[in-house]
C-alpha positions in Angstrom: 11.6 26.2 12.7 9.4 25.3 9.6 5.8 24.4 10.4 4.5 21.2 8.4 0.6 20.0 8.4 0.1 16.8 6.6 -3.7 15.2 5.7 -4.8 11.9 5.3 -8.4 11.7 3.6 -8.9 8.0 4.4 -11.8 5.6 3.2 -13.5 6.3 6.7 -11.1 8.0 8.6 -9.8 11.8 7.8 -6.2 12.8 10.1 -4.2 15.8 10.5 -0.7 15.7 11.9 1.4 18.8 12.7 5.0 18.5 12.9 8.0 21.1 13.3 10.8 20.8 11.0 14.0 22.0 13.2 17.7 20.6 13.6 17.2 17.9 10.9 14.2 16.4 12.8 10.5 16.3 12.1 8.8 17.1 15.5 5.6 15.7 16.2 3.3 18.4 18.0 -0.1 17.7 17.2 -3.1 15.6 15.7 -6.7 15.3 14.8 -9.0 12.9 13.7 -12.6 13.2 11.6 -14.6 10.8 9.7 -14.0 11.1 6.1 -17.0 12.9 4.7 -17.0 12.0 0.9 -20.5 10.6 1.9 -21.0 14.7 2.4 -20.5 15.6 -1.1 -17.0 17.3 0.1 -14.1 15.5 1.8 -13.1 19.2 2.9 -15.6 19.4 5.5 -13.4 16.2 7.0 -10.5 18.1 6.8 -11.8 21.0 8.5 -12.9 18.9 11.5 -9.7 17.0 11.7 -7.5 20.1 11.5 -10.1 22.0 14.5 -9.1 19.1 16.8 -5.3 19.0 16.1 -5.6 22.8 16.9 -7.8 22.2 19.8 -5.3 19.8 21.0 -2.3 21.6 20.6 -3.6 24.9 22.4 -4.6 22.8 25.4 -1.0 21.6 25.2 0.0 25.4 25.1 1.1 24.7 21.2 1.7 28.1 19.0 1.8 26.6 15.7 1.1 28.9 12.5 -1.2 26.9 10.5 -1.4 29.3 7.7 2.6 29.6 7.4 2.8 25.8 6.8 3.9 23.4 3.9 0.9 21.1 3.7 1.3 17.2 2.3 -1.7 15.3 1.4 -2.2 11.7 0.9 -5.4 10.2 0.4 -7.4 7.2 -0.9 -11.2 9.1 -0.4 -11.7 8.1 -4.2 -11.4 4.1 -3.5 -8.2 4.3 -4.9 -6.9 3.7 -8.6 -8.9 0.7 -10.1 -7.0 -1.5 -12.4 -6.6 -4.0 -14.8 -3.5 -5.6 -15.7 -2.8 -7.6 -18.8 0.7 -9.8 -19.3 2.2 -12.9 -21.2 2.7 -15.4 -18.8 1.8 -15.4 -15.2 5.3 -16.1 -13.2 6.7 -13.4 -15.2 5.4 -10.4 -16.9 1.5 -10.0 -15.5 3.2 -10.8 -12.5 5.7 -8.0 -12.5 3.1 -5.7 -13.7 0.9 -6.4 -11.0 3.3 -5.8 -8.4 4.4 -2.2 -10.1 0.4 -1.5 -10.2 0.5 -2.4 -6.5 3.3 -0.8 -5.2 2.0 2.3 -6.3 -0.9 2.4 -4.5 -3.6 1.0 -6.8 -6.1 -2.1 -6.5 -5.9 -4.5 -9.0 -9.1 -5.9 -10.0 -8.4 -7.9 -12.7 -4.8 -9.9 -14.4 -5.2 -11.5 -18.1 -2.4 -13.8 -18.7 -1.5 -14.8 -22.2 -4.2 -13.7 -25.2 -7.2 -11.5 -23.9 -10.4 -13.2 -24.8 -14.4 -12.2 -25.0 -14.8 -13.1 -21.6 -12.1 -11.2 -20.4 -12.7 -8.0 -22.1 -16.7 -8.8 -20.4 -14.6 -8.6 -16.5 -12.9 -5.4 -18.6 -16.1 -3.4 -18.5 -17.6 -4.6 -15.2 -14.5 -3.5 -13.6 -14.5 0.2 -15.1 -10.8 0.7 -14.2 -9.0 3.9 -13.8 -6.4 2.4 -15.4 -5.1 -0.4 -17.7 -1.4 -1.9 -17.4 -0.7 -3.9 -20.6 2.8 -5.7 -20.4 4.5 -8.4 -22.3 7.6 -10.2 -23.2 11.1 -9.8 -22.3 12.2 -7.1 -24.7 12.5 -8.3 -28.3 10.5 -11.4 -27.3 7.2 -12.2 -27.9 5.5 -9.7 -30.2 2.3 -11.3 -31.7 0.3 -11.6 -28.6 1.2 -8.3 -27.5 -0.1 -6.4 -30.7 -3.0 -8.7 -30.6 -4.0 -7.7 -27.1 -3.3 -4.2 -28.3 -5.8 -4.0 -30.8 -8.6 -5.7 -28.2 -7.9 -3.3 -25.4 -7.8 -0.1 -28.4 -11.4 -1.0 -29.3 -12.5 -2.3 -26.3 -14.0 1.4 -26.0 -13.1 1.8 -22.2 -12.6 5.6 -21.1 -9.7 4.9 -19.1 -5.5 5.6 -20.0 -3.2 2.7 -20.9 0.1 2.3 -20.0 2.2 0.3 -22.0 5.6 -1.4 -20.2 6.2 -4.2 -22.4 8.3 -5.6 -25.1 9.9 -2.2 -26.4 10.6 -3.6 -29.7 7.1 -3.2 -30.6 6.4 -0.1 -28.6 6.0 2.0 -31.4 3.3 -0.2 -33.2 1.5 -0.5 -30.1 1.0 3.2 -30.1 0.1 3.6 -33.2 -2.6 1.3 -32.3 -3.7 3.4 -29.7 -3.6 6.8 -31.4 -5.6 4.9 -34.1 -8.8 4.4 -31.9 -7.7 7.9 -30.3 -7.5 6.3 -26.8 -5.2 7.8 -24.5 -1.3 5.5 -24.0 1.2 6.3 -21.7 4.5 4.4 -22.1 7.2 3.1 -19.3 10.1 0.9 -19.5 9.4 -2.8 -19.7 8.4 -4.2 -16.2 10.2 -7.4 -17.1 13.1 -6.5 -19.7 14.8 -9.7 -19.5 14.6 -12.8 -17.5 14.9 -12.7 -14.1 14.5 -8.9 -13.8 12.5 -6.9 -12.3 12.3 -3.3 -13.5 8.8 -1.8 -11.9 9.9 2.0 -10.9 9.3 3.7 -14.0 5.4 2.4 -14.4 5.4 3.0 -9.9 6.1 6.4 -11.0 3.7 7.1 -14.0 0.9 5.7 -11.9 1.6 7.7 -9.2 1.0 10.8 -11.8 -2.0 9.5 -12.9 -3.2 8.7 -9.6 -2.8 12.7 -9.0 -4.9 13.6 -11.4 -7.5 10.7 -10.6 -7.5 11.6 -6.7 -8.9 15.6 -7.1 -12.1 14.0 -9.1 -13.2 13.0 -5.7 -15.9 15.7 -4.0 -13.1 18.8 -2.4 -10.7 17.1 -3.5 -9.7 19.9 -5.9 -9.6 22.3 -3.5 -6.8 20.6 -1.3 -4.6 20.3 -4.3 -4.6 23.7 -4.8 -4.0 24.4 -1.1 -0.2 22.5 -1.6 2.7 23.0 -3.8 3.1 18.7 -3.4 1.5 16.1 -5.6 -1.5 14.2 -3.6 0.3 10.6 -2.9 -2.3 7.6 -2.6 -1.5 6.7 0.9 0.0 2.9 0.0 2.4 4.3 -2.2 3.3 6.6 1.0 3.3 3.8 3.7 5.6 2.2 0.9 8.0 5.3 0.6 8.0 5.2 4.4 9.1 2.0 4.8 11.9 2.3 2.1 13.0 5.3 4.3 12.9 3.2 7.7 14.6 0.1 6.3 17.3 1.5 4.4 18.0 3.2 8.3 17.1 0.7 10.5 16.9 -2.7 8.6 14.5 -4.8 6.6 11.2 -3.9 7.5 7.5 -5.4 7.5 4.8 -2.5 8.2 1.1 -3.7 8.2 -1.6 -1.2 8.1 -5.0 -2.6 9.3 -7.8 0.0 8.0 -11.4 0.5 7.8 -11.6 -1.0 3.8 -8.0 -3.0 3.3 -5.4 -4.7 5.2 -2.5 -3.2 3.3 1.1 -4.8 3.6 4.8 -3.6 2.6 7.9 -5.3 3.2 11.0 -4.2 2.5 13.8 -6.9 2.2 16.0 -8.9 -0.2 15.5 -12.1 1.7 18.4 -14.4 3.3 20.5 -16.3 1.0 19.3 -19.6 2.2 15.9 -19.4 0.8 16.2 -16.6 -1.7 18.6 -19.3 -4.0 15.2 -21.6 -3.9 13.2 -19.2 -5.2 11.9 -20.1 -8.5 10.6 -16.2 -9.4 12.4 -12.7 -8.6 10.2 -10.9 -5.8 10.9 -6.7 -5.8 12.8 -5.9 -2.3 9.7 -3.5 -1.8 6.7 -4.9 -2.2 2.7 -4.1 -1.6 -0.1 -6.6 -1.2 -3.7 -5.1 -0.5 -6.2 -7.5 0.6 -9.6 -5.5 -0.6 -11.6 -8.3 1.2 -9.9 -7.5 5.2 -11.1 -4.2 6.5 -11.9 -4.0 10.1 -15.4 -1.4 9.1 -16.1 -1.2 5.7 -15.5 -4.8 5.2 -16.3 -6.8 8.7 -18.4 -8.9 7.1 -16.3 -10.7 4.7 -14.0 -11.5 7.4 -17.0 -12.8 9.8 -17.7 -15.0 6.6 -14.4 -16.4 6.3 -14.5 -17.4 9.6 -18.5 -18.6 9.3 -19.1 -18.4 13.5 -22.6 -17.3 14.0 -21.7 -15.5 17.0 -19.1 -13.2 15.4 -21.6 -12.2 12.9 -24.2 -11.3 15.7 -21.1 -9.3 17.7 -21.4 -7.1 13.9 -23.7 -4.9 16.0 -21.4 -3.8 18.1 -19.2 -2.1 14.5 -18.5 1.2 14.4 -15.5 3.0 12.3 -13.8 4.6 15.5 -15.1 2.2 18.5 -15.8 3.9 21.6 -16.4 1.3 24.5 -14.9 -1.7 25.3 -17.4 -4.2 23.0 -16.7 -2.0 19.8 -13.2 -2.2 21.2 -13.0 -5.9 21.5 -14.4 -6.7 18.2 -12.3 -4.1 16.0 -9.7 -5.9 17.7 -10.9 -9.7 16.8 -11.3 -8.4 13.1 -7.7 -6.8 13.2 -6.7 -10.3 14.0 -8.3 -12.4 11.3 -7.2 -9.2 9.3 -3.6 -9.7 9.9 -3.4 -13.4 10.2 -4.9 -14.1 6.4 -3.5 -10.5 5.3 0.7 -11.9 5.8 -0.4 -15.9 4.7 -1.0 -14.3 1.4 2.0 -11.8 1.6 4.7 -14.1 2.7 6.6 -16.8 0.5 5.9 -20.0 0.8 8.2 -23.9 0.8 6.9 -26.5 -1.6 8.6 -29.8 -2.3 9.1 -30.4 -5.8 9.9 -33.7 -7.1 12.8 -34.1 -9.6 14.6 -36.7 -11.5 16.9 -36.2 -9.1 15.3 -36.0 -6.0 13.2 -34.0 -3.5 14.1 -30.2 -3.2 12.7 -27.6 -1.3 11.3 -24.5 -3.6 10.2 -20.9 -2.6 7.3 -19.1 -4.3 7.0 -15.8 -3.1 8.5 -13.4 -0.7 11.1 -14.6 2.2 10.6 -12.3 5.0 13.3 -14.4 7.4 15.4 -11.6 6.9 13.3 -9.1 8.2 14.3 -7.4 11.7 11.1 -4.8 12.1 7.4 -5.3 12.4 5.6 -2.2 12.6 1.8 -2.1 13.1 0.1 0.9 11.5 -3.5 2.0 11.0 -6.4 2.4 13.0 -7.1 -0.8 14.0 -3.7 -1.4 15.4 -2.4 1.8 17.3 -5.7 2.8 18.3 -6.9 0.1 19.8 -5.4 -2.0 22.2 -3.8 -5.2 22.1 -1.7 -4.5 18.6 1.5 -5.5 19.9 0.5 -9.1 20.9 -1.9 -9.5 17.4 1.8 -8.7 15.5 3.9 -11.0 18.2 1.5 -13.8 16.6 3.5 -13.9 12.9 7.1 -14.0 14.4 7.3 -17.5 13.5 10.5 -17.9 11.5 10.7 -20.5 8.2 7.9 -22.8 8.2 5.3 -23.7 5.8 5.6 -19.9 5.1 8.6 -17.4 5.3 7.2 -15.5 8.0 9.6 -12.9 10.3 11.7 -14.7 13.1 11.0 -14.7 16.5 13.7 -12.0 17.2 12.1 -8.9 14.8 11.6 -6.3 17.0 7.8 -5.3 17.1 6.9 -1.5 16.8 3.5 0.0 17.1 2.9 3.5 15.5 0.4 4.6 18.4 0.3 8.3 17.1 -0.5 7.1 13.8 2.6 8.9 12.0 4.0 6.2 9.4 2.0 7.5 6.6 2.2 11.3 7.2 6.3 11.0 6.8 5.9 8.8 3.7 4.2 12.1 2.6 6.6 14.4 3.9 9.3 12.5 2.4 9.0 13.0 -1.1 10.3 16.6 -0.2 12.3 15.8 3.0 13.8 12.0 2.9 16.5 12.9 4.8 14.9 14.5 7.6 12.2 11.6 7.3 15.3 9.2 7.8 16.7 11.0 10.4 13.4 11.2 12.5 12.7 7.2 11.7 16.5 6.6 14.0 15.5 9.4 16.1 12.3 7.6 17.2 13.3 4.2 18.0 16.9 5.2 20.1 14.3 6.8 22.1 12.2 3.4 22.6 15.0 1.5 24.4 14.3 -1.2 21.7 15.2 -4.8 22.5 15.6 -7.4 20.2 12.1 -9.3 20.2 10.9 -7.7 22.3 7.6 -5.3 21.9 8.4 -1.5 21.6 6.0 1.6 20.9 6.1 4.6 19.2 7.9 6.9 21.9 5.2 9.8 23.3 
């Protein structure tokens, strides 16, 4: 038996989950929550809180656990998360593709230039202040001009942060000589769009995700948890996303949406059916990440009051609070995890145009076809802490419409002991235990097509 501890330092929420590694199987044996304390000057005095309860709770339970003999994981997004800016040719193809590398590895895209970068742009450039800077282009040996133009802007744009390159590689080399020029910092990846129609967004996931290590222990005690595990710190997207890889590739295609205090982030793993996959007029990855920065049920309550512009839902505001505690605070995390998920999936999913031809009308896809998709688990706060989860994620089983949405027959799974982002951690040591505990989990929640299931106790 191998004890494992794993930490989430979340925007407002801090959790600590101990699990048992014996006969293949991650075990879950205990858990504690704190509020994140970055406020504090030190998101270890979080930690510390987080991992007293889980201890509390497990010797109540009689639990011996040795937490000083364990292998510790840590995800976090305490920092706000990798801020980027990315920079392509042409929308539908490379700033696209570039966008959805930058997001599948956990960051939040603040800004997309398409086409030549201009005075106004590199103005957004320094109001942003990103961590990062993802410059793309052309199908390899396409376009070059526009590419070693934008270069030379983003060189001397005088901006402290990296860039990564993942563009046309036959001008790679210029493009950093450029950079070495004007002594900024360029890291290099393959081309996120090598040649039409495809989609090559792993390598630049990965360097990211490197970055995004070294960015995470700026933030107050971060530091000091780095040192305290052997593993890199994973931004806890790019771990949801890892988890739900590991969970469709055993169980099916997959849609996990995780409702939290600052974003309603979404992953979906699935190639589509054939019917409206042949429509679409742009390759979508089979995993992909949309964070909606605006749909956070604490930090962010407000903009979704304002989307929805009733007077009384702003004056219910009062009742806010980042872990609710009676049934008002209750009721209204729950409204916002609603209007959270409903606008969160309308701008995930695909949607069906009519396009006019010489020919005809025919039917076109833009976007991601989740008809294919056989799970919906609910994850975060918001939705397995709170009641009323299940029925909120019943709501977008609504097959081909206006939008690809998931059919009425997905089976619905809420994550009530909050564990979906502790084994994306876990797994970047132990995917085949991770899978194994993913099929282990839902034999044991007699699951029935369409129907709502829950995590199993």
């Amino acid at each position: 038996m191998k004890p494992v501890v794993t930490l989430e330092i979340g925007s407002t929420i801090t959790k600590a989950n101990a699990f048992e590694l014996r006969d293949g199987l991650l075990h879950h044996v205990g858990q504690g929550f704190a509020p994140t304390s970055v406020s504090d000057g030190d998101v270890g005095v979080g930690v510390q809180a987080a991992l007293e309860q889980m201890h509390e709770q497990m010797t109540v339970n009689g639990r011996v656990f040795d937490l000083d003999a364990a292998e510790i994981f840590v995800n976090s997004s305490a920092a706000g998360g990798l801020r980027m800016s990315v920079h392509g040719l042409t929308r539908g193809m490379t700033a696209r593709a570039a966008k959805e590398a930058a997001l599948g590895a956990g960051a939040i895209v603040g800004q997309v230039t398409v086409g030549a970068i201009d005075s106004y742009d590199l103005e957004d450039l320094h109001e942003l202040d990103p961590n990062i800077v993802l410059l793309a282009g052309g199908v390899d040996h396409g376009e070059k001009q526009i590419i070693l133009d934008n270069a030379r802007k983003l060189a001397s744009a005088g901006l402290s942060a990296p860039v990564v390159y993942a563009g046309n590689a036959a001008v790679r080399r210029r493009v950093q000589d450029i950079f070495k020029e004007a002594g900024v910092q360029l890291m290099c990846a393959d081309n996120v769009f090598p040649d039409v129609d495809v989609l090559q967004i792993e390598p630049v996931r990965a360097l990211i995700h490197e970055i995004f290590n070294e960015h995470i222990t700026k933030a107050p005690g971060m530091a000091a948890l780095a040192e305290v595990s052997d593993h890199d710190i994973l931004p806890t997207p790019g771990a949801v996303l890892l988890a739900t890889e590991i969970f469709a590739g055993t169980m099916g295609d997959a849609l996990v949406i995780d409702v939290g205090g600052a974003t309603t982030d979404i992953h979906s793993v699935t190639d589509g059916s054939a019917e409206w996959t042949s429509r679409s007029l742009d390759p979508e990855p089979r995993a992909k990440r949309t964070v909606e920065g605006d749909l956070g049920v604490y930090v962010n309550a407000h903009q979704i009051t304002a989307m929805v512009g009733d007077p009384e839902e702003q004056e219910r505001l009062k009742f806010l609070r980042a872990i609710p505690n009676d049934e008002q605070e209750s009721s209204l995390t729950r409204w916002l995890a609603e209007r959270a998920v409903e606008v969160g999936i309308r701008r995930h999913a695909g949607s069906v145009t009519d396009l006019f031809t010489p020919t005809g009308k025919k039917q076109i896809v833009r976007g991601k076809d989740l008809t294919s998709v056989q799970w919906v688990v609910g994850t975060g706060g918001a939705l397995t802490k709170v009641s009323g989860g299940a029925q909120i994620l019943a709501g977008i089983r609504l097959g081909a419409g206006a939008r690809l949405l998931p059919p009425p027959e997905a089976a619905i799974l809420i994550d009530r002991d909050y564990r979906f982002s502790a084994l994306g951690t876990v797994a970047q040591s132990y995917p085949e235990e991770v899978a194994a505990t993913f099929s282990a989990w839902v034999a044991s929640a007699d699951v029935i097509p369409g129907e709502t299931v829950r995590a199993p106790e």
